[in-house]
DOSE-51125 format. One record per residue (C-alpha): residue number from 1; x negated, y, z negated; residue in one letter. Coordinates in pm, whole numbers, plus 50000, padded with zeros to 5 digits. Example, Ala and Ser with C-alpha at 12.3 -4.5 7.8 and 13.67 -1.06 7.14 Angstrom:
DOSE-51125
SITE num     u     v     w residuo
SITE   1 48770 49550 49220       A
SITE   2 48633 49894 49286       S
end
This chain:
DOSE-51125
SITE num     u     v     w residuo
SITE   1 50000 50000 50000       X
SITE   2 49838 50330 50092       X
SITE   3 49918 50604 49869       X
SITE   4 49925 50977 49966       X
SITE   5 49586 51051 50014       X
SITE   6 49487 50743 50242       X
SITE   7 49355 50531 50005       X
SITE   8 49477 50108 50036       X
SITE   9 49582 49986 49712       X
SITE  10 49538 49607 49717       X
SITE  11 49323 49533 49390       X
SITE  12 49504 49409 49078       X
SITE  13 49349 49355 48730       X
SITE  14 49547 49173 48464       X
SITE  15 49454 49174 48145       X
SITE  16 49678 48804 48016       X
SITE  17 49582 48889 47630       X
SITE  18 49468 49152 47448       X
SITE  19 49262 48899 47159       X
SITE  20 48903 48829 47151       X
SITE  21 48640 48671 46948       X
SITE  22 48445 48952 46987       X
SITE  23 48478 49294 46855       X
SITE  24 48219 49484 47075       X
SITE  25 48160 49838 46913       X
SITE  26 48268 49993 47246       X
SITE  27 48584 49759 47312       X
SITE  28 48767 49670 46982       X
SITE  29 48854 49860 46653       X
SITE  30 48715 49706 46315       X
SITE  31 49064 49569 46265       X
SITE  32 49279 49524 46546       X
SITE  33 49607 49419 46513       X
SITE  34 49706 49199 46827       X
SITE  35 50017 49150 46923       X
SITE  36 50211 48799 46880       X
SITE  37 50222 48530 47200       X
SITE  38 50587 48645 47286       X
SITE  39 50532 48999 47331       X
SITE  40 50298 48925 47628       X
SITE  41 50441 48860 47963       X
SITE  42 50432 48459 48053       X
SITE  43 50253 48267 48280       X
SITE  44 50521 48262 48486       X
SITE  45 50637 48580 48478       X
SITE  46 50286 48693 48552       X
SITE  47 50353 48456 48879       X
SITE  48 50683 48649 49027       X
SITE  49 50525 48944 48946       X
SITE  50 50223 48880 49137       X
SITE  51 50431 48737 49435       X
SITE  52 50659 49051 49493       X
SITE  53 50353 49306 49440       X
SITE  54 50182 49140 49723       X
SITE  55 50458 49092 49927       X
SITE  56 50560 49426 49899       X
SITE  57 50254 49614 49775       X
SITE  58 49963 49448 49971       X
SITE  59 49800 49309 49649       X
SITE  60 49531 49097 49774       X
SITE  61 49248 49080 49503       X
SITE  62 49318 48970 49155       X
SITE  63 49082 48990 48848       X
SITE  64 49197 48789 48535       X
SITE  65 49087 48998 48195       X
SITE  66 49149 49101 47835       X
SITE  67 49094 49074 47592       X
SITE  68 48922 48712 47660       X
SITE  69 49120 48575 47923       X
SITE  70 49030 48237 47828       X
SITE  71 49189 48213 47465       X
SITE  72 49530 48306 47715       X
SITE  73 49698 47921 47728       X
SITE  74 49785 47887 48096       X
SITE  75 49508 48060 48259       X
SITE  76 49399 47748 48479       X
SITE  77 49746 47729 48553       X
SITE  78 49793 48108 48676       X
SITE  79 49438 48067 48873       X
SITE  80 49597 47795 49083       X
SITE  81 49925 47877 49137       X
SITE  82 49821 48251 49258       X
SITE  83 49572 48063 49509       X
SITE  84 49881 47858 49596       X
SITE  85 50095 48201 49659       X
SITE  86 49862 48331 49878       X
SITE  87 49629 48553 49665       X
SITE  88 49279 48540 49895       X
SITE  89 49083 48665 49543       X
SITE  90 49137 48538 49205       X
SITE  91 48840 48623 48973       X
SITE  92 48760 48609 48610       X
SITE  93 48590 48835 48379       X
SITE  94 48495 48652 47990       X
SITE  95 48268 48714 47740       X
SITE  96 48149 48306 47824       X
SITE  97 48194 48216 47458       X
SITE  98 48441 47921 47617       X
SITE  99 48331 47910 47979       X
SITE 100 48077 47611 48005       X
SITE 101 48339 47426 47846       X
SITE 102 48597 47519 48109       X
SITE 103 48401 47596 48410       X
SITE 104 48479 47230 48582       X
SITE 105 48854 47326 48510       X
SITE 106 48798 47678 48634       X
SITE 107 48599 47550 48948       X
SITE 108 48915 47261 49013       X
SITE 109 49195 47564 48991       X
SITE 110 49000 47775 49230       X
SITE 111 48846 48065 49098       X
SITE 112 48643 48294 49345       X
SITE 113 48409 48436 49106       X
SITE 114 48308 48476 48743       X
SITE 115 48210 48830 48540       X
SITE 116 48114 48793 48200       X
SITE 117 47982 49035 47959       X
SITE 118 47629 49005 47854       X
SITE 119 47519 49326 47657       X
SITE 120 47151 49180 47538       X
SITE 121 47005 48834 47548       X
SITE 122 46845 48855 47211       X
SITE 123 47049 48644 46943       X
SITE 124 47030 48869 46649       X
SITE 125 47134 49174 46837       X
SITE 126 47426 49023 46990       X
SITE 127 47585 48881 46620       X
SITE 128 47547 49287 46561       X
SITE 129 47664 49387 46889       X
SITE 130 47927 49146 46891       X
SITE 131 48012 49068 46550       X
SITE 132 47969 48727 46606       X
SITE 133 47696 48424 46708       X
SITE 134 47685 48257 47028       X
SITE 135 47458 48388 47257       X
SITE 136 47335 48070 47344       X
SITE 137 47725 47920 47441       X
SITE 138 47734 48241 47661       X
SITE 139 47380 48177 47866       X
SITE 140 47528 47803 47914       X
SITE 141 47821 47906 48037       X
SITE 142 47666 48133 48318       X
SITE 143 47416 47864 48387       X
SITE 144 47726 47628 48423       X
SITE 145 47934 47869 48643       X
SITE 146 47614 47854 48866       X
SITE 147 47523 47513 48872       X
SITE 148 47899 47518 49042       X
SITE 149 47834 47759 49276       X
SITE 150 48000 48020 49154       X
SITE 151 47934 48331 49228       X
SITE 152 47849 48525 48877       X
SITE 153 47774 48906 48769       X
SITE 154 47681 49022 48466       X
SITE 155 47794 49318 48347       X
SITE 156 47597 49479 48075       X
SITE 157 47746 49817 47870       X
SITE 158 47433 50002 47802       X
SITE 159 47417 50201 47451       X
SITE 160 47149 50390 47394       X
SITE 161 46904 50301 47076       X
SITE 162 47100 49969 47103       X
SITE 163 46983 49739 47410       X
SITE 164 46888 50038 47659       X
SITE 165 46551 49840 47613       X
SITE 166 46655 49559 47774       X
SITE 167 46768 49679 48139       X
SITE 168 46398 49489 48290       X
SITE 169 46434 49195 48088       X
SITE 170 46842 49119 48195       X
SITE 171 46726 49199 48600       X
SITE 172 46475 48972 48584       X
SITE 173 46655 48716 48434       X
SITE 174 46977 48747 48608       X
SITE 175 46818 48737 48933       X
SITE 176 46601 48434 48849       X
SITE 177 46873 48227 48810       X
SITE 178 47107 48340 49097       X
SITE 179 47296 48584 48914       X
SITE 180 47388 48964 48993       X
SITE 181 47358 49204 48665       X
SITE 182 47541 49504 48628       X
SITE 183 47492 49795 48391       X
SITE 184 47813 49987 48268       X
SITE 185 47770 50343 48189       X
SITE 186 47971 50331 47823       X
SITE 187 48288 50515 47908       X
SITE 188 48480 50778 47704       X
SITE 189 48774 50552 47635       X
SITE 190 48934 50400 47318       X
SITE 191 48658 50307 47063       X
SITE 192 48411 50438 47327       X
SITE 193 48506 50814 47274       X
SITE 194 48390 50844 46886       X
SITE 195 47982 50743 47036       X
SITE 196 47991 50815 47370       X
SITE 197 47813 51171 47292       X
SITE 198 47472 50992 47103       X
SITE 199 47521 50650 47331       X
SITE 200 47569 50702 47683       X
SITE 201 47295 50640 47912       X
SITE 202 47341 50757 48266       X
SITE 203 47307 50574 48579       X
SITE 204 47012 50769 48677       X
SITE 205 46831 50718 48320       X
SITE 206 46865 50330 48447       X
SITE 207 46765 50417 48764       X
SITE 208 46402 50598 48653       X
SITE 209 46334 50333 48370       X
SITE 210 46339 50055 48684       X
SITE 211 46114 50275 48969       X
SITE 212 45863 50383 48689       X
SITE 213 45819 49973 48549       X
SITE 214 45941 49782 48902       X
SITE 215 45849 50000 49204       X
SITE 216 46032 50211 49429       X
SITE 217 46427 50159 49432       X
SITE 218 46637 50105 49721       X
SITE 219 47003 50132 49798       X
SITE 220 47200 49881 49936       X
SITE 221 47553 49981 50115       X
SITE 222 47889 49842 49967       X
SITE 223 48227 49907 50048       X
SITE 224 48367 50261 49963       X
SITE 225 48612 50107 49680       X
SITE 226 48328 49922 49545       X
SITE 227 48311 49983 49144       X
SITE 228 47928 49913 49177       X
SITE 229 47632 50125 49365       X
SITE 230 47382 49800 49419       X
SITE 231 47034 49875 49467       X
SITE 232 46693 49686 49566       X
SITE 233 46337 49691 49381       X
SITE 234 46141 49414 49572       X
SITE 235 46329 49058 49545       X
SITE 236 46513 49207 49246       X
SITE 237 46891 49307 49288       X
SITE 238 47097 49505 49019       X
SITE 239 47423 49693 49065       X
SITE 240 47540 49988 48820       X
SITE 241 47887 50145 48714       X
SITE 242 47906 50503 48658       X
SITE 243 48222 50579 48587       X
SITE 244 48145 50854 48344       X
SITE 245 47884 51039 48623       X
SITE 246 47891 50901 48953       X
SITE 247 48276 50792 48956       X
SITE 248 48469 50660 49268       X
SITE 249 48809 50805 49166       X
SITE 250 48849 50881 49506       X
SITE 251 48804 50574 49673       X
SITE 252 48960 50340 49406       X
SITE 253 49168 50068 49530       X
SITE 254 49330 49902 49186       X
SITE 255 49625 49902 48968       X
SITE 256 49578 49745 48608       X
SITE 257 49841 49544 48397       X
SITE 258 49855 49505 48056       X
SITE 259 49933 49166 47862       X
SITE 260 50280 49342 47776       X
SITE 261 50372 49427 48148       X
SITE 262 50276 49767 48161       X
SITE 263 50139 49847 48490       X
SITE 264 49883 50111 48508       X
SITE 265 49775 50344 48763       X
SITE 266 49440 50401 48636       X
SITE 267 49248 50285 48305       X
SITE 268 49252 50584 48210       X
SITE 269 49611 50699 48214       X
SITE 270 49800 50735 47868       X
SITE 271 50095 50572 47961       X
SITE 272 50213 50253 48196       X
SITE 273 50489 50172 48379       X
SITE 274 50725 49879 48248       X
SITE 275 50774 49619 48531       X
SITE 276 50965 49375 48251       X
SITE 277 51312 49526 48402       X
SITE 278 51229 49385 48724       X
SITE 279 51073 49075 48617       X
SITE 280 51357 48974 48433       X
SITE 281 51668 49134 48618       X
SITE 282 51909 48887 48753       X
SITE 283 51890 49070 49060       X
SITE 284 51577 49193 49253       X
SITE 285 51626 49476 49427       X
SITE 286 51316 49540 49651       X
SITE 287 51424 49895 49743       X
SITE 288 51380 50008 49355       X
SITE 289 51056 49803 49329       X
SITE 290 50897 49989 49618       X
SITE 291 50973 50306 49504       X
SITE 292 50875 50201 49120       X
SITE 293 50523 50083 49280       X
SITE 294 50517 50429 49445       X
SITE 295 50574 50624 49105       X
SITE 296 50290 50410 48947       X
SITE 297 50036 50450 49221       X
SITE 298 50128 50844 49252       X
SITE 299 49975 50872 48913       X
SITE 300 49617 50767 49038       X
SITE 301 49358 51052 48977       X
SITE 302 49149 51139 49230       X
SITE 303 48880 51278 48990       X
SITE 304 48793 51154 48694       X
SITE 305 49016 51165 48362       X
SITE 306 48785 51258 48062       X
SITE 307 48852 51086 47751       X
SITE 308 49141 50832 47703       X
SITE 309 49302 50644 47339       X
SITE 310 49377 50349 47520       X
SITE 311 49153 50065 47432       X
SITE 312 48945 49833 47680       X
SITE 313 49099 49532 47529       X
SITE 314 49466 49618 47627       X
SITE 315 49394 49718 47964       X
SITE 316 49062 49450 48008       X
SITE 317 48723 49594 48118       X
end
């Protein structure tokens, strides 16, 4: 669906629950409250809606979230049957606490591609980071996911005096075993807005750090709606998301829906849309739907929003 100022919205990113087992600094409050099981949207709800936003909206691409997608009962389940609909895309982002312990399951249902979060690979700073062990179940999940063939990126959220030490070490190790790393600007959103001032580190801090210890940089071209600039330093690939100083509001090609059926126009928006009426309405009307999509995708920003309450677990990262 092409909104009003040419730009093809066909990406959709679900977040299927809003728990985790990790409370990342940047993510999660100290103590979140999550919602109970029947407040979220089911499986199969999840399904229909899926269905009529690509046959009506052109939805195409669809990224499974949270929360941690895979404490969501179901979510094999949902990968299939959205493969079986039609949906050319179906990826999966996890923190990889559960995924080499699902991966053959994943692989069967048909998953495209795997993101997990990996914001340091040394053990006592991610039980800080994290509040919680398991680095180890996370690096054996991604080596699982490859071993597969699946393609896997890593997306690191760089905080500075935290693991903005560790951008070399994570390229080199991501690309040694097949695996493209990311690093996330933090954002000004949710728990992110009360250190974003003292944490961020920009995209061109990253950027310096690699030319002055790897060599000379290169770019590499990607697609306009890409969320990622990639880049080149001799056999080593890396990608980076600024959203906070090099955003691609502009280009951006994705709506978001939360566990609860809210369906966002951007991450950053205060308020969703509630598609539960048509979900659940003995009666689809398709007319009302389009125009509904319409409203939500009129509320896309074309620059960036600064500063947002909602949290990255309710609207997944």
């Amino acid at each position: 669906m092409l909104d009003s100022h040419g730009r093809n919205i066909h990406k959709l990113r679900i977040s299927v629950t809003e728990s985790c087992q990790l409370k990342c600094s940047y993510c999660m409050p100290e103590h979140p409250n999550f919602p109970k099981n029947e407040e979220y949207l089911s499986i199969d709800e999840i399904i229909y809606l899926v269905a009529k936003l690509a046959d009506l909206g052109g939805i195409d691409q669809v990224r499974l979230t949270g929360g941690e997608p895979l404490l969501r009962k179901g979510v094999g389940k949902l990968i299939s049957i959205l493969k079986k609909i039609g949906i050319p895309f179906v990826g999966l982002t996890t923190n990889a606490l559960l995924l080499e312990q699902r991966v053959d399951q994943l692989h069967s249902y048909g998953v495209d591609a795997i993101n997990v979060s990996l914001d340091t690979l040394n053990p006592e700073r991610f039980s800080r980071m994290c509040k919680q062990t398991g680095l180890q179940r996370v690096l054996g999940g991604i080596k699982a996911a490859r071993d597969l063939d699946i393609p896997v990126k890593t997306n690191t959220v760089l905080i500075r005096g935290e693991n903005d030490d560790e951008i070399i070490p994570i390229i080199k190790y991501a690309n040694e075993i097949g695996v493209m790393p990311r690093f996330l600007e933090l954002m000004s959103i949710g728990s992110g807005n009360d250190q974003h001032h003292y944490r961020h580190v920009s995209y061109l801090e990253v950027l310096k750090k690699v030319e002055r210890e790897l060599g000379t940089v290169t770019i590499i071209p990607v697609p306009c709606d890409s969320t990622a600039m990639l880049y080149q330093v001799g056999e080593l690939r890396f990608g980076i998301i600024a959203s906070e100083n090099k955003p691609f509001c502009q280009d951006c090609s994705r709506l978001r829906l939360s566990a609860k059926g809210l369906l966002f126009g951007c991450l950053m928006n205060s308020d969703g849309f509630d598609t539960r009426e048509y979900i659940r309405s003995l009666e689809f009307d398709e007319e009302n739907f389009v125009r509904f999509l319409a409203q939500v995708i009129s509320t896309k920003p074309l620059e960036r929003i600064i500063g947002s309450e909602n949290r990255m677990n309710i609207l997944g990262g």
